[in-house]
C-alpha positions in Angstrom: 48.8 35.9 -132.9 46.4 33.4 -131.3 45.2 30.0 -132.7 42.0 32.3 -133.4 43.4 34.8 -135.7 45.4 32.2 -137.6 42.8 29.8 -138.4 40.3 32.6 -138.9 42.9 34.3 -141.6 43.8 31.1 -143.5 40.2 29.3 -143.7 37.6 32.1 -142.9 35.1 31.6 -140.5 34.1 28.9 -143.1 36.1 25.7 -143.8 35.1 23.9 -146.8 35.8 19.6 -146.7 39.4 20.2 -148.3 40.0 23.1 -145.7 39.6 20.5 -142.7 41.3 18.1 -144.7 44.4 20.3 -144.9 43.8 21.2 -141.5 43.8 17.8 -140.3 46.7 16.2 -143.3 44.0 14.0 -144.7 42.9 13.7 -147.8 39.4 15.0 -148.5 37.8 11.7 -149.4 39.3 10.5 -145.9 37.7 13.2 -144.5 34.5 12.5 -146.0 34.5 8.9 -145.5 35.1 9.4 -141.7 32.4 12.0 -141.6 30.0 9.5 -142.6 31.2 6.4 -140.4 30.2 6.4 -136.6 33.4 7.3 -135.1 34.0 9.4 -132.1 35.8 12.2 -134.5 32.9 12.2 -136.9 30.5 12.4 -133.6 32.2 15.6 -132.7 32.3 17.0 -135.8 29.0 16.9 -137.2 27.8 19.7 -135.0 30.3 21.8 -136.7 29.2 21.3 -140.1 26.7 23.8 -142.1 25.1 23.5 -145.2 25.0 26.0 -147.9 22.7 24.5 -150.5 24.4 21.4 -151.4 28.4 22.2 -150.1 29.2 21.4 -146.5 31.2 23.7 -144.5 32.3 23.6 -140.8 32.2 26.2 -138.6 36.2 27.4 -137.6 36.0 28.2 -134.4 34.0 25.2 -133.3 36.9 22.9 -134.6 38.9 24.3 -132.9 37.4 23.6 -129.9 36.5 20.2 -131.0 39.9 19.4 -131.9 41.3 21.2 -128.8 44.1 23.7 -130.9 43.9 26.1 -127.5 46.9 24.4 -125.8 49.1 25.6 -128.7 48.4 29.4 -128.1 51.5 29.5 -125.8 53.4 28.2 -128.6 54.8 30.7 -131.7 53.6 29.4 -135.2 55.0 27.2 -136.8 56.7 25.8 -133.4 56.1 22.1 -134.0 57.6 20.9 -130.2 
């Protein structure tokens, strides 16, 4: 199973604020507050984000590559070393 697959079956294609929060062990307000502060995290995640009407989502796939989860492809889930 690739880092693909995984975060494409827990999330969607799709991840709502509390999605990335989980993702990232933050709490959604942190996650919101850092969105909206000049920071070199919130700089590459703004071109993930989408809005549907009034909800922001992020685009999977893109943060993964932001976040740079390919290096763990070699590793089984859940291997934490």
């Amino acid at each position: 199973m690739t880092v693909d697959d995984y975060l494409v079956g827990r999330f969607g294609l799709l991840m709502s604020i509390s999605d990335l929060a989980d993702l990232l062990g933050r709490s959604p307000d942190g996650v919101r507050v850092s969105l909206y502060s000049d920071t070199e995290v919130s700089r590459k995640l703004k071109p993930t984000m989408v809005k549907v009407g009034r909800r922001v989502y992020f685009r999977t796939l893109q943060v993964k590559e932001v976040l740079h989860l390919d290096h763990i492809e070699d590793a089984p889930i859940g291997y934490s070393g």
